[in-house]
N, C-alpha and C positions, 0 to 999 in steps of 0.2 A: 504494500500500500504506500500509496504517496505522501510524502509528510504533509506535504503543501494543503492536500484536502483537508485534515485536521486542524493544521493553522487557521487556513480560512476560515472553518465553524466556529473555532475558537473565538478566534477576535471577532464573532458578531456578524459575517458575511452572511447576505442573503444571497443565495444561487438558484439557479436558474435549470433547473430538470428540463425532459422533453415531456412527448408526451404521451398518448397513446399508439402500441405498435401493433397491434391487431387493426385497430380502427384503417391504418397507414398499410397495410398489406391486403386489405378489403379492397382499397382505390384500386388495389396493384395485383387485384383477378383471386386473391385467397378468398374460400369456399369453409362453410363454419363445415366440421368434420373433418375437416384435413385436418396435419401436423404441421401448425405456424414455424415448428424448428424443423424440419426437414427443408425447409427455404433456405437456410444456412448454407445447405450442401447443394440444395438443384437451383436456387433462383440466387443467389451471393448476389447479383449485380439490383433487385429489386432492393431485396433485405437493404443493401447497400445508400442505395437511394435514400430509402427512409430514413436511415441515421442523418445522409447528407441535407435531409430537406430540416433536419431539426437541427444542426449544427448552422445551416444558413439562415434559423427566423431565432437563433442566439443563444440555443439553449447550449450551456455549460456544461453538463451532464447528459452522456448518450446511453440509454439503457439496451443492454443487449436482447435479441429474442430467444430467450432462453426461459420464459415463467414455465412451460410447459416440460422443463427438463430432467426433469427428477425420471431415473431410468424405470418405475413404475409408474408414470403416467406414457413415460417413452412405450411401453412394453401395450400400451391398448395401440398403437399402431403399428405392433411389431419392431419395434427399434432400442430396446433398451440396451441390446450389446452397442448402440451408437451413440450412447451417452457422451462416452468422453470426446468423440469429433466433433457431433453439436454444436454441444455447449463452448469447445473453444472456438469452434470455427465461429459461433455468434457475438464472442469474444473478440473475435478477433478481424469480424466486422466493422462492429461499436470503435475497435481501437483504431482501424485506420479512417474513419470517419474522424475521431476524434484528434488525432495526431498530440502536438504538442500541448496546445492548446486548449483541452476540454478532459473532462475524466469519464471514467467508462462506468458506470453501474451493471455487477452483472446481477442478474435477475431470475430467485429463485423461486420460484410458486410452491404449494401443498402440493404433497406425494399424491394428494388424488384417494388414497385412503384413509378408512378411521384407525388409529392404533389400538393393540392389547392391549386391557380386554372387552374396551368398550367394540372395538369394531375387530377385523382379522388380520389387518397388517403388524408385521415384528418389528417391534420397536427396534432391535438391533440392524433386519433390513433396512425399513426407513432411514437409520442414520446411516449408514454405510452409503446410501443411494448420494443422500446430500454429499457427502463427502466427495462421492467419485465427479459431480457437477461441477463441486466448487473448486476443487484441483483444476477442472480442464477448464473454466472459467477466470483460472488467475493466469495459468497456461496462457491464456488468448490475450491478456492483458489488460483485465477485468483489476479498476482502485478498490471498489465499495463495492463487499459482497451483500445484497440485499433481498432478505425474504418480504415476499410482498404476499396480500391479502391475506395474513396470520388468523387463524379464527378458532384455533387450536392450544391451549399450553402447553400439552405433552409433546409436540408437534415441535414448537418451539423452541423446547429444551432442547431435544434431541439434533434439530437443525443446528441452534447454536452451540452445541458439542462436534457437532460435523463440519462445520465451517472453520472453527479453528484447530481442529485436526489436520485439514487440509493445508491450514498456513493463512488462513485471511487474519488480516491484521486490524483490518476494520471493517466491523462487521454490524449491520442494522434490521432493523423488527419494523414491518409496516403491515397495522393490523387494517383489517376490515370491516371498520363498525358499521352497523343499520340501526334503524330505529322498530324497535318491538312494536305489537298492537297495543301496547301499555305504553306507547309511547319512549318505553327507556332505552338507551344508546346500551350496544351488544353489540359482540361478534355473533356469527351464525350457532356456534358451539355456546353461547351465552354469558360470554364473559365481558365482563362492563371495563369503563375505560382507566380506572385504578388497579383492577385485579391484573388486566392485560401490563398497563406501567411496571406495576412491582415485580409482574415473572420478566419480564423482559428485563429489566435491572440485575434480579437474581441471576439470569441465566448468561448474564455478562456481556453484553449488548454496547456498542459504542453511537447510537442514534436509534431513537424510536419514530415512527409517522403513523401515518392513516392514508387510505387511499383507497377507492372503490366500491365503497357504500351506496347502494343502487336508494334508498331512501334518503342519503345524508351527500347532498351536493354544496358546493365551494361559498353558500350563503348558509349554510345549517353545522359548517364544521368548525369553524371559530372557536367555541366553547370545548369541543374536542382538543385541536389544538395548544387551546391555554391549558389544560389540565395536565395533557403527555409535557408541556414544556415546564410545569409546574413544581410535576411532581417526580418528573425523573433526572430532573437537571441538565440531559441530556440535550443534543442538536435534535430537534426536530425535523420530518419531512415529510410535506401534505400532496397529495397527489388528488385533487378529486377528479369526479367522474362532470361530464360536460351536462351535468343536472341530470335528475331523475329522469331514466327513461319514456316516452310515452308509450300505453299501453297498447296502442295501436301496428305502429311502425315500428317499436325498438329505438327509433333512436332519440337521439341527446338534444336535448332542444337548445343550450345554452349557445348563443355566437362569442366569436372573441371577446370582443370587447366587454361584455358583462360576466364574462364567466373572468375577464382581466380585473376588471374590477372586486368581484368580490375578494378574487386572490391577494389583494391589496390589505385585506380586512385578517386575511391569514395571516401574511404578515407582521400587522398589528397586536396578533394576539402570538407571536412568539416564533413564527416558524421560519427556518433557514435553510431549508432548499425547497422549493416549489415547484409544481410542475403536476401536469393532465395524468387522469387515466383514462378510462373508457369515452370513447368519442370527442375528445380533443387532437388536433390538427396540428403540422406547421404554422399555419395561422394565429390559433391560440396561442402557442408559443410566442409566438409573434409579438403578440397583443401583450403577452405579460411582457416580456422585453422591452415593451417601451413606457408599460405602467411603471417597471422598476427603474428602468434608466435614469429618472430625475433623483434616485435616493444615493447616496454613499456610498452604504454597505455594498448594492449591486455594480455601480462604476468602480470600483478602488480593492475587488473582490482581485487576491492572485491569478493568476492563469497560472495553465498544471506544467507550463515549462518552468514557470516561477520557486528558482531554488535558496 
């Protein structure tokens, strides 16, 4: 890991994530049932693309397409023995998009199963899976090893025992809250947004976020926000979704510019690196790019040549 991306959070830097890369490989002919990481290896020059449309609307941070890479979600489309090419080749995408200049998020999703003995996957499997990801995601030249949509604590632990087995050096938790019919903020698995802070601390975590809350879009996550920045002392990092889905079409109603603006309010309330999930664009990116550009933090933020 890069010293410099620590520095940066450290001293207060706001950064600039991308944004959605499923939504970005949807433009670019992906079909929901495929394997978004099999593009790694047949389309590189798409995959590719997409990093570059998000390094040109400013974003600092290029995430690889690897959520899907855990070799048992690999394994429902027959590819789990391609775990290790995947994951770095997605790596190693991200990194020459990113060159000197921007750092690489690699990006771990749930195994896709429930662990023993609430569900039937082995907890020893699962972490070994993480593991063999995160090796060929440092491999490819992956800064910030980052599990995204957490909705699991046993899940959790286990990942962040597998990630720094591997050698990640900075390593981060971005859970997935929703809002219950009771109204109260949850992961899927039911953990509220204190219980998730404290295992993610216990479990030795260097950045907590949130990110893809199909009920909790980028005007509803503030409060979120302030509590993970609050209570774990940790750098935060918000990722939302481009507003709740409509129930019609699927998609994200929010456009740049408001879904820039509310990001604004993220900010406000503690977070340092920002950036899209589900149905956010280069565009968006875009758009926050130049909400932040008038602040400090985001102008006077290192670049990852910055030694």
């Amino acid at each position: 890991m890069r010293d410099d991306l620590r520095h940066a959070l450290a001293g207060g830097a706001v950064l600039l994530a991308d944004g959605g890369i499923g939504t970005e490989l949807m433009r670019r002919g992906f079909r929901l049932g495929e394997c978004p990481e099999l593009w790694n290896r047949e389309r590189p020059a798409d995959v590719r693309a997409v990093h570059d449309a998000y390094a040109a609307a400013g974003a600092q941070l290029l995430t690889t397409d690897s959520f899907g890479g855990h070799p048992m979600r690999l394994a429902l489309h027959g590819l789990d023995a391609a775990c290790e090419e995947l994951n770095r080749r997605a790596a190693e995408l991200a990194r020459g998009a990113a060159g000197d200049e921007r750092w690489v998020i690699g990006s771990l999703g749930p195994c896709g199963r429930v662990l023993a003995p609430l569900g039937d996957a082995d907890p020893d499997a699962v972490r070994a899976g993480f593991e063999r990801q995160a090796r060929a995601l440092l491999a490819g030249g992956a800064d910030l090893l980052l599990l995204e949509t957490v909705t699991a604590l046993d899940e959790l632990a286990a990942a962040v025992a597998a990630l720094r087995a591997a050698g990640g050096s900075f390593v981060g938790a971005s859970f997935a809250f929703d809002l219950t019919r009771r109204g109260e903020i949850r992961t899927m698995m039911g953990v509220d947004v204190a219980t998730a802070v404290r295992a993610a601390v216990a479990a030795g975590v260097d950045l907590v976020g949130a990110n893809c809350g199909r009920r909790l879009g980028p005007a509803e996550l503030a409060p979120v926000v302030r509590q993970l920045a609050d209570e774990s002392g940790l750098p935060v990092l918000v990722e939302p979704n481009a507003g709740t889905p409509e129930p019609t079409s699927g998609l994200h109603p929010l456009g740049p510019s408001v879904f820039a603006a509310h990001a604004l309010e993220l900010v406000a309330a503690g977070a340092r690196i920002v950036g899209g999930c589900c149905g956010t664009t280069p565009e968006h990116v875009a758009a926050l790019r130049a909400a932040l550009g008038g602040g400090r933090d985001s102008r006077d933020a290192p670049r990852a040549s910055d030694r």
